[in-house]
C-alpha positions as CSV (number, residue, x, y, z in Angstrom):
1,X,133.8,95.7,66.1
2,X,135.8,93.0,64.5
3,X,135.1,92.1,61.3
4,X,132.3,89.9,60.3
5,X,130.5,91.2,63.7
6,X,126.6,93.2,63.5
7,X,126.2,95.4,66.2
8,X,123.5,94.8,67.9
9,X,120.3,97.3,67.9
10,X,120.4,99.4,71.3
11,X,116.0,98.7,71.5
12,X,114.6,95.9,73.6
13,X,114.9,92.1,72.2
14,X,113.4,91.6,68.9
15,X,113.8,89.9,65.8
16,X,116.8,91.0,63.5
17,X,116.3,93.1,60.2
18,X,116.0,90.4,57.1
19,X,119.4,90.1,55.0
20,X,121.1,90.8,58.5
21,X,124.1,88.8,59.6
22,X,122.8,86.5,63.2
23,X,124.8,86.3,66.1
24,X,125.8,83.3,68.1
25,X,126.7,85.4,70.6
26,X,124.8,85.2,74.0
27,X,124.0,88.7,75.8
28,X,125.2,88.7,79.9
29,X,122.3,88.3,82.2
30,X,122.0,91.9,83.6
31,X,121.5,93.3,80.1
32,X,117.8,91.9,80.4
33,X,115.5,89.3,79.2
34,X,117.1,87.2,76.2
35,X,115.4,86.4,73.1
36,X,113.4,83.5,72.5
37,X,111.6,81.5,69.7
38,X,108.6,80.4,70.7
39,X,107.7,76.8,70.3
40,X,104.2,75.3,68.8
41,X,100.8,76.0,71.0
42,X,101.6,73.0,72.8
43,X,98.8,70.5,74.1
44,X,100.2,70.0,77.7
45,X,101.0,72.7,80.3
46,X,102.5,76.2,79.2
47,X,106.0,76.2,78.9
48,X,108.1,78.0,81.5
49,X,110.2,81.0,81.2
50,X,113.4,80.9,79.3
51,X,116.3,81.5,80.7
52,X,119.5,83.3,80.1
53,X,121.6,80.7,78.8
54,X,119.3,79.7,75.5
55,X,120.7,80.8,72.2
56,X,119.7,83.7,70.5
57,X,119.5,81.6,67.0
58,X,116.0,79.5,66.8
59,X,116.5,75.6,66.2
60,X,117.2,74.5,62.2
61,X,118.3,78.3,61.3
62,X,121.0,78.8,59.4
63,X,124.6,78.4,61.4
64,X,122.3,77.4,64.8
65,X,123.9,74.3,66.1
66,X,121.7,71.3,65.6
67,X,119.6,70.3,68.6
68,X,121.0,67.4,71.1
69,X,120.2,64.0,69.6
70,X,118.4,61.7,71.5
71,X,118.3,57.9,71.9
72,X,115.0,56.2,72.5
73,X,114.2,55.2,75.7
74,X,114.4,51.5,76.8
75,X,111.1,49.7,77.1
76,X,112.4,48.4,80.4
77,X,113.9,51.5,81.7
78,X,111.5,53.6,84.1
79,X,110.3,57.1,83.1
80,X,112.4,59.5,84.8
81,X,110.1,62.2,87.2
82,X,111.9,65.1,85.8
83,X,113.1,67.2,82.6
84,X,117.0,67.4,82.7
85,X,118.4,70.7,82.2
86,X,120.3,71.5,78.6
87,X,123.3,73.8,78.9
88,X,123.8,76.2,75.8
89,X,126.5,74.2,74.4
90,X,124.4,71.4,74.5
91,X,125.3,68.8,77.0
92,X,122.8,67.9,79.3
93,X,123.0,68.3,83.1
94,X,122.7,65.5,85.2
95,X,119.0,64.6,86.3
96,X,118.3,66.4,89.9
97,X,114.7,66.4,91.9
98,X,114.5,69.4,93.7
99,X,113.5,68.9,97.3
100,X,111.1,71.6,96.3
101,X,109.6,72.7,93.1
102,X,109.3,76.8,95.0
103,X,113.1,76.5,96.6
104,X,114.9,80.6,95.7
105,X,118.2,78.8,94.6
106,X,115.9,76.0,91.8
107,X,117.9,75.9,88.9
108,X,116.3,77.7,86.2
109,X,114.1,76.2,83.8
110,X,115.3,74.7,80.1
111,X,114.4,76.8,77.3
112,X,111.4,76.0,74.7
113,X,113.7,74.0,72.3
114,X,115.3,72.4,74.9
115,X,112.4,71.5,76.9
116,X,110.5,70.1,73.6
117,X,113.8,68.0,72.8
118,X,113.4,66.8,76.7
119,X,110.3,65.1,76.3
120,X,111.7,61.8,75.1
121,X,112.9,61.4,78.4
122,X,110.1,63.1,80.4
123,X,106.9,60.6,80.7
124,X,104.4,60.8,78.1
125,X,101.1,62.4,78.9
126,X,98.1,59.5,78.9
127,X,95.6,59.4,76.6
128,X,92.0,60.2,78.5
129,X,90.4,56.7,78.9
130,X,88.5,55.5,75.7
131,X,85.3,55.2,78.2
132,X,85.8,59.2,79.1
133,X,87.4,58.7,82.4
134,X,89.9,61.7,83.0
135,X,93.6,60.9,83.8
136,X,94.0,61.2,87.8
137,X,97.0,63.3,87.2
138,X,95.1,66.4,85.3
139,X,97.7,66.3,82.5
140,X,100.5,68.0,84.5
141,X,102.6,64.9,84.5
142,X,103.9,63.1,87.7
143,X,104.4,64.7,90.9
144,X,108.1,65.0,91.8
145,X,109.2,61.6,93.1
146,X,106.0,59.5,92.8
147,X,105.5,57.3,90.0
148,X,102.8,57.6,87.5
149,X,99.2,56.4,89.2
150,X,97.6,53.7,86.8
151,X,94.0,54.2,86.8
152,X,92.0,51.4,88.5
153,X,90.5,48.5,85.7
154,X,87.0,48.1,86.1
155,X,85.6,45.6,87.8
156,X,84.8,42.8,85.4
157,X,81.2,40.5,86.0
158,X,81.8,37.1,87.9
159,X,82.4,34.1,85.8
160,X,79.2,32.1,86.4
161,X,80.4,28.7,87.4
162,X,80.0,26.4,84.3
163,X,77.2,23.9,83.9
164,X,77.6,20.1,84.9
165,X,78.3,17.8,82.1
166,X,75.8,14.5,82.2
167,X,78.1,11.9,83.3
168,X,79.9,9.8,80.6
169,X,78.7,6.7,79.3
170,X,80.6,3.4,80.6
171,X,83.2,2.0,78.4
172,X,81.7,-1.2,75.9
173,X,82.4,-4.4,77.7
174,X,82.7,-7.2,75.8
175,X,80.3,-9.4,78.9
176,X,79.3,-9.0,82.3
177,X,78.9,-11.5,85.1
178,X,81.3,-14.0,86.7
179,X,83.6,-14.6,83.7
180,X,83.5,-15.0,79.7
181,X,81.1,-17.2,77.9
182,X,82.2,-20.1,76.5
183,X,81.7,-19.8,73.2
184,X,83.2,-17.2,70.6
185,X,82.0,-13.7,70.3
186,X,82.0,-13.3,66.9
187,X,80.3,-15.9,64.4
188,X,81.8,-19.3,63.7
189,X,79.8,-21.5,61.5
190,X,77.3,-20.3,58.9
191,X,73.9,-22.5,58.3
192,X,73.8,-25.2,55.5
193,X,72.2,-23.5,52.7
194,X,70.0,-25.6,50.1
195,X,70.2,-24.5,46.1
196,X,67.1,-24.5,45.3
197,X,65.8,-22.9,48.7
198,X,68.3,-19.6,48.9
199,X,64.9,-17.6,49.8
200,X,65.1,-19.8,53.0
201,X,68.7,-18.3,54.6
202,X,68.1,-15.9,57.5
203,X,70.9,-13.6,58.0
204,X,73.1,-13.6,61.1
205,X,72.1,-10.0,62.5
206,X,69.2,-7.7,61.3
207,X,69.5,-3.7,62.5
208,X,67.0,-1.0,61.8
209,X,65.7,1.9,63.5
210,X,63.8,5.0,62.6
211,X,62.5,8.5,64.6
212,X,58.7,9.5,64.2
213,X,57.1,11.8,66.3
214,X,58.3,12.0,69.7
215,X,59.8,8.6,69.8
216,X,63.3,7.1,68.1
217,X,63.9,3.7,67.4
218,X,66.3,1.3,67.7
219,X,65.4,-2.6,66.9
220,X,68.1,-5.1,66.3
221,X,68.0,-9.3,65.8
222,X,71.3,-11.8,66.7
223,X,72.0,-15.0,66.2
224,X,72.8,-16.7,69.6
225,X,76.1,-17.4,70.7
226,X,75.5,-21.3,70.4
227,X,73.7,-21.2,67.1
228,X,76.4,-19.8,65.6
229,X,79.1,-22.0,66.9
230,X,76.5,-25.1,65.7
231,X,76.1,-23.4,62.4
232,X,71.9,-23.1,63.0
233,X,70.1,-20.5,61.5
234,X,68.6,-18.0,63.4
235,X,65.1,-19.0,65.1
236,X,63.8,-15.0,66.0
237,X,62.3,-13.0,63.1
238,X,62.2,-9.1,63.5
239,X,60.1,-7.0,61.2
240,X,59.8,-3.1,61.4
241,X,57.0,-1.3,59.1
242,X,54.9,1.9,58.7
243,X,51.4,1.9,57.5
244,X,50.0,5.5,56.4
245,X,51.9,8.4,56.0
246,X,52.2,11.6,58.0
247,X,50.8,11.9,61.6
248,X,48.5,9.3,60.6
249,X,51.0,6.7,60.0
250,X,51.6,3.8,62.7
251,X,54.5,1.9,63.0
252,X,54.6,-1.5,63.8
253,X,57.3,-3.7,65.1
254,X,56.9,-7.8,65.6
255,X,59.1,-10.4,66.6
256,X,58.6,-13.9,67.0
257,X,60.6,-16.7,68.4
258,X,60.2,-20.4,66.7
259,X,60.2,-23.5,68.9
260,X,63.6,-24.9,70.1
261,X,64.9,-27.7,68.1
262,X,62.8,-28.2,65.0
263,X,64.3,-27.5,62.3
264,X,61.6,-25.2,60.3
265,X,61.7,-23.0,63.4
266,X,62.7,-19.9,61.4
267,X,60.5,-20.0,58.9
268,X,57.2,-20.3,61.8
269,X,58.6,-17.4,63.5
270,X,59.3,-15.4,60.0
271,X,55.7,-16.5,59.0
272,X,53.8,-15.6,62.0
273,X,55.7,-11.9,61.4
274,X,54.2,-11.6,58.3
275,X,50.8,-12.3,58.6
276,X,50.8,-10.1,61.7
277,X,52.0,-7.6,60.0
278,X,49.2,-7.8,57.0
279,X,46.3,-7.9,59.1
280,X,47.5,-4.7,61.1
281,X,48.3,-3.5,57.8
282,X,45.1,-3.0,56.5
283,X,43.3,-2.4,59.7
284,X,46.0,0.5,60.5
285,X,43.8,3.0,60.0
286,X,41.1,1.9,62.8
287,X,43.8,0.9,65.2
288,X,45.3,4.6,64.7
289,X,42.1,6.4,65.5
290,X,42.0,3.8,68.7
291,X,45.3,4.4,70.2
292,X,44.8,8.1,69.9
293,X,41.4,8.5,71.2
294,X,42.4,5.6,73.4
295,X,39.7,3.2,73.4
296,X,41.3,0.5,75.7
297,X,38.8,-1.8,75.0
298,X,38.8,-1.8,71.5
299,X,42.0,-2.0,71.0
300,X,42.4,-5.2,72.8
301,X,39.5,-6.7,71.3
302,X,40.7,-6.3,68.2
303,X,44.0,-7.0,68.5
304,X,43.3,-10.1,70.3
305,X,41.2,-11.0,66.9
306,X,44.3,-10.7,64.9
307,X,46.9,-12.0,66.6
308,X,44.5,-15.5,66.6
309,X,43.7,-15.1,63.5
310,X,47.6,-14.7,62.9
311,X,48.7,-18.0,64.7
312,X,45.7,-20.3,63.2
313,X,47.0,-19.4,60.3
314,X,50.4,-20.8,61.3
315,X,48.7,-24.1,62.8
316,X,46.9,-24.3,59.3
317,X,50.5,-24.5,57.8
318,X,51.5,-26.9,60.1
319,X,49.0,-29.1,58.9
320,X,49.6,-28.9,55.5
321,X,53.3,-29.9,55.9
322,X,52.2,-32.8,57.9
323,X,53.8,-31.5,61.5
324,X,52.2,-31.2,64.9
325,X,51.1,-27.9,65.7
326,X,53.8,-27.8,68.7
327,X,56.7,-28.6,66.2
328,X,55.7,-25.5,63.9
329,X,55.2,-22.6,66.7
330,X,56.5,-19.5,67.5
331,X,55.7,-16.7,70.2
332,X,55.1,-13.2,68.9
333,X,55.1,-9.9,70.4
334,X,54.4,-7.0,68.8
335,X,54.7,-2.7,69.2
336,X,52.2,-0.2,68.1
337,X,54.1,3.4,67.7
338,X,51.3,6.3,66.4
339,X,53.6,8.8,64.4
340,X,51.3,11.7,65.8
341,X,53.9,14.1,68.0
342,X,50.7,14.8,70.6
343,X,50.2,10.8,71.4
344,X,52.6,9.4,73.3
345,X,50.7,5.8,73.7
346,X,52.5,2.6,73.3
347,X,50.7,-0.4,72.7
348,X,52.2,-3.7,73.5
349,X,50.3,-6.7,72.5
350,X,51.5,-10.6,71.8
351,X,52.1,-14.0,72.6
352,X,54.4,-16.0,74.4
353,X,57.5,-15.3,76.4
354,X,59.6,-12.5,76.5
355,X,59.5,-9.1,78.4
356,X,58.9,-5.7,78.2
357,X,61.0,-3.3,80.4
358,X,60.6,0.5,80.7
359,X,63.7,2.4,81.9
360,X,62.4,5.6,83.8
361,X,64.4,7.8,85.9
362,X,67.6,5.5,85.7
363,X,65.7,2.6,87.4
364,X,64.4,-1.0,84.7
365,X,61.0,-1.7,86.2
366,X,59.4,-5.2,84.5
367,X,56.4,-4.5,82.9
368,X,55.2,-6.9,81.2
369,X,51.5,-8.0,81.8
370,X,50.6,-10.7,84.0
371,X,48.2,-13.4,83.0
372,X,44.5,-12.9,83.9
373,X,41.9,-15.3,84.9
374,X,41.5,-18.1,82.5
375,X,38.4,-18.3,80.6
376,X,37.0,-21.0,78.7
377,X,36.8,-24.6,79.5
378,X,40.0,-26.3,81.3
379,X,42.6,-27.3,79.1
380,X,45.7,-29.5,79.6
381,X,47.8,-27.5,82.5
382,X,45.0,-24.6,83.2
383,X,42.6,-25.5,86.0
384,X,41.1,-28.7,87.2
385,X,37.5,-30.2,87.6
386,X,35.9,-29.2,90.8
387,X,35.7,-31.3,93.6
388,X,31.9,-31.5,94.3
389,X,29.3,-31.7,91.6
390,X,26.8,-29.3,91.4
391,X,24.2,-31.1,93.1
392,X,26.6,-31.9,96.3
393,X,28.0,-35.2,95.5
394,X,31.4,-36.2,95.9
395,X,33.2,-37.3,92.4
396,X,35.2,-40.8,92.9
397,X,39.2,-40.9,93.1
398,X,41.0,-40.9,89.9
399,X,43.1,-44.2,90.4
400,X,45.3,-43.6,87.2
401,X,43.2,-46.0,84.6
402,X,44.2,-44.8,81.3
403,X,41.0,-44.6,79.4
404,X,41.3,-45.3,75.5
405,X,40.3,-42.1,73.5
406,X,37.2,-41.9,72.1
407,X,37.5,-42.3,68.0
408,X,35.1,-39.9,67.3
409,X,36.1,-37.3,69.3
410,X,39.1,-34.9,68.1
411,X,42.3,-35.0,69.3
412,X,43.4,-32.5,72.2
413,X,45.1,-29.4,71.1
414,X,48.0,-28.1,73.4
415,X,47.7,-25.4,75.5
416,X,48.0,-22.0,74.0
417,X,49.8,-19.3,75.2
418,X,47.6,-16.6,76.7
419,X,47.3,-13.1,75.4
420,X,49.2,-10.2,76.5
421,X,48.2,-6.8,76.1
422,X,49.2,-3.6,77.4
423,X,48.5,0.0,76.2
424,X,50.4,2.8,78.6
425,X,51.2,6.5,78.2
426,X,55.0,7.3,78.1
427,X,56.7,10.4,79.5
428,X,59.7,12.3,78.2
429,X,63.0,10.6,78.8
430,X,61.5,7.1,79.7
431,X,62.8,4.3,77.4
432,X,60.5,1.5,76.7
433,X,62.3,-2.2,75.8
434,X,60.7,-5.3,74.2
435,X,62.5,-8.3,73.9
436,X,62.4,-11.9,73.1
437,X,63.4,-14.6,75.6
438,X,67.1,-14.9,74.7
439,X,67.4,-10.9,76.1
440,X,64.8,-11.1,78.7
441,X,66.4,-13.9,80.6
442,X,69.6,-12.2,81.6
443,X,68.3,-8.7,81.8
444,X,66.3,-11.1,84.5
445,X,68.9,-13.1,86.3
446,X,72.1,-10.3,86.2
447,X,71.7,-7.5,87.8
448,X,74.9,-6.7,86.6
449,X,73.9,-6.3,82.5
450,X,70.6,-4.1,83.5
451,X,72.9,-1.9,85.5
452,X,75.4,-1.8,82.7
453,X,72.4,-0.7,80.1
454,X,71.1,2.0,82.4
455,X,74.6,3.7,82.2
456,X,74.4,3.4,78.6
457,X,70.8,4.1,78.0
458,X,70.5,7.0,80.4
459,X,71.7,9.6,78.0
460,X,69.8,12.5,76.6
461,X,70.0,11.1,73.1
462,X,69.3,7.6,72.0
463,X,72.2,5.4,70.9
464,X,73.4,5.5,66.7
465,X,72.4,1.8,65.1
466,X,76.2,0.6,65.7
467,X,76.0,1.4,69.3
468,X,72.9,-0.1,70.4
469,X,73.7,-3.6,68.4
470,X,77.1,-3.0,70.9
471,X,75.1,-2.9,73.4
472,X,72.4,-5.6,72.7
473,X,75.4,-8.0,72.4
474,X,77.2,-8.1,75.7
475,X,77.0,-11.7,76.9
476,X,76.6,-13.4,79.8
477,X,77.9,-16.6,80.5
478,X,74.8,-19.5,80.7
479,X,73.2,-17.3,78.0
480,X,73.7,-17.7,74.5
481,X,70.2,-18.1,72.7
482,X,69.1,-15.9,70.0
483,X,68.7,-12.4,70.9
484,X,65.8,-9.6,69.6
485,X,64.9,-6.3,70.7
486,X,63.1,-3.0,70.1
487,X,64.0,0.0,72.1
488,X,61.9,3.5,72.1
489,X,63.5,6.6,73.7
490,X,60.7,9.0,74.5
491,X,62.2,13.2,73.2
């Protein structure tokens, strides 16, 4: 034997005594089956048979020759469907499929260490799905020439079609109608104020608004386009109040419009607000009990009381600053709002022009109640004498004589304004308007503006105060007297 050379035992394969010399050297194929380490239990398959040309000297031994590096595969590259084959000095053989994996002439297969340092290239084994679905290839890898099968995804739930948005509001306009007013949006000319009579300036626009119950309000006063380009205070008063607390509480809002060209107008239509507001004041506790046990009758009984009671007063004052009753007027109209969630009555009572609107389904429908039978003896303008007498005889033609008045009798009042009252049960989403004349009249004559506020007012919330004062103040050219009005949006 050459020097440096063990011979080797004359028994069957088997490990080598400890403190002997190993051999590189590989034993011919005929002189049986070689020696082989055996790898880690490992979790795929069983390995196959070694064959004869793996080395004798286990991988990382001392003097074995270090396994066949390997660079990592390319995310891009493709999975090859087949181990390569490692020759004992360590190259790899190129990658063949066999045309069968039973053909007599197969090549044999790579040993333990080399088949563990093939797996970089060979396709790794995939995980069992998280929701216990097997792999579809049992664990044995790809068949020979097919790529890996990708389990099918599950069937994700259809996307339910998402819900339709209410459509937008419209954009503010500045007016509606045929073209721009004539006079400036914005106010010109303030009123002449007196030193000693500060307490008598009226402010150019008044917003307030307030949620009770199942109602919100919104309630806003402007000066008209042409009193603020004449520098003339404003002739509508708004006041909003609440009497009582809790559910028992009723809210109360009044506005009054004074007579066109006097010049204490204002302060009648202010006045008349306030005493309105005092006698429902301290009668708000009866009126409450009314509206929600809805006694029709009483209600307009006794409103009627106070709202005469309310505009004596205000001829009274006439009198004692030495004007005619027609030069210190004003109309009123007034809203009753119970803060109880369960009553949804409104109560509308007043005198004078103006209107009352209710916006219900995205269609304005004019309520506001028509005058009755007059009762009472004929006044100037309501009625006439009859033209028999009651005993049958024909009364003689009037030929125009002007007779003198008679000193002792009083002088003739003017005719007053009948009263209004209306008491109705609102529904959810219906939005109820009151107004004085200067925003009745062109919700009236254009049908442009009413269409404009039903885009605007047909939301599911009401409007913030800034918005509805937006709203409230798109003009409309032949239009351009003071402006009031209360709005309730029904929850």
């Amino acid at each position: 034997m050459p020097p440096g050379f063990a011979e080797r035992p004359s028994t069957g394969p088997g490990p080598s005594p400890a403190g002997a010399p190993t051999s590189t050297e590989t034993a011919p194929a005929a002189a049986g089956p070689p020696m082989s380490v055996l790898p880690p239990a490992p979790t795929g398959p069983p390995p196959t048979p070694a064959s004869a040309t793996e080395p004798l000297l286990a991988p990382g031994a001392p003097g074995a020759p270090p396994p066949p590096t390997v660079p990592p595969r390319p995310a891009h590259v493709p999975p090859p469907s087949a181990a390569p084959t490692v020759h004992a000095d360590g190259a790899a053989a190129p990658l063949t499929v066999p045309d069968s994996p039973t053909a007599p002439d197969a090549a044999a297969a790579p040993s333990a260490p080399a088949a563990a340092s093939s797996q970089a290239f060979a396709a790794p084994e995939r995980a069992p799905d998280a929701r216990g679905t097997p792999d579809p290839r049992g664990g044995s890898g790809a068949e020979a020439g097919h790529p890996p099968t990708v389990p099918a995804l599950p069937a994700l739930p259809p996307t339910p079609a998402p819900a339709l948005a209410p459509a937008p509001a419209p954009a503010l306009k500045d007016y509606v109608g045929s073209g721009p007013p004539t006079y400036d949006p914005e106010p010109t000319a303030l009123p002449p104020a007196d030193p000693d009579e500060l307490d008598d300036l009226v402010a150019d626009t008044v917003l307030d608004g307030a949620r009770y119950g199942a109602c919100a309000l919104r309630a806003v006063s402007v000066r008209g386009d042409s009193a603020r380009y004449r520098g003339e205070p404003r002739r509508d008063s708004l006041l909003t109040a609440r009497f009582g607390t809790g559910e028992h509480a009723l809210i109360l809002v009044a506005m009054a419009t004074g007579a066109r060209a006097t010049p204490g107008a204002h302060r009648a239509a202010a006045e008349v607000c306030q005493w309105i507001g005092r006698a429902v004041g301290r009668s708000h506790v009866r009126l409450a009990e009314d509206i929600r046990a809805a006694r029709r009758g009483d209600l307009k009984s006794g409103l009627h009381r106070l709202t005469d009671r309310s505009l004596g007063r205000l001829r009274a004052s006439a009198a004692e600053q030495g004007l005619q009753p027609e030069e210190y007027a004003a109309t009123l109209r007034c809203l009753l709002l119970p803060a109880d969630p369960d009553c949804r009555t409104r109560v509308f009572f007043g005198v004078g022009g103006g209107g009352l609107f209710r916006l219900r389904g995205g269609v304005w429908r004019d309520i506001e109640p028509r005058v009755g039978e007059v009762a009472g003896e004929p006044v100037v303008g309501f009625g006439s004498l009859p033209a028999e007498t009651p005993e049958g005889d024909r009364l003689t033609m009037d030929l125009g004589v002007a007779t003198p008045p008679s000193p002792y009798d009083p002088a003739p009042e003017p005719p007053r304004e009948p009263f209004r009252f209306r008491a109705s049960v609102a529904r959810p989403g219906d939005t109820l308007l009151m107004c004085t004349g200067g925003f009745a009249d062109p919700l009236r004559g254009e049908p442009e503006l009413s269409a404009y506020l039903t885009g605007r007012w047909s939301g599911p919330t009401p409007p913030g105060l800034a918005t509805f004062l937006a709203d409230t103040q798109v003009r409309v050219k032949g239009y351009a007297d003071d402006r009031t009005a209360a709005a309730v949006w029904e929850a």
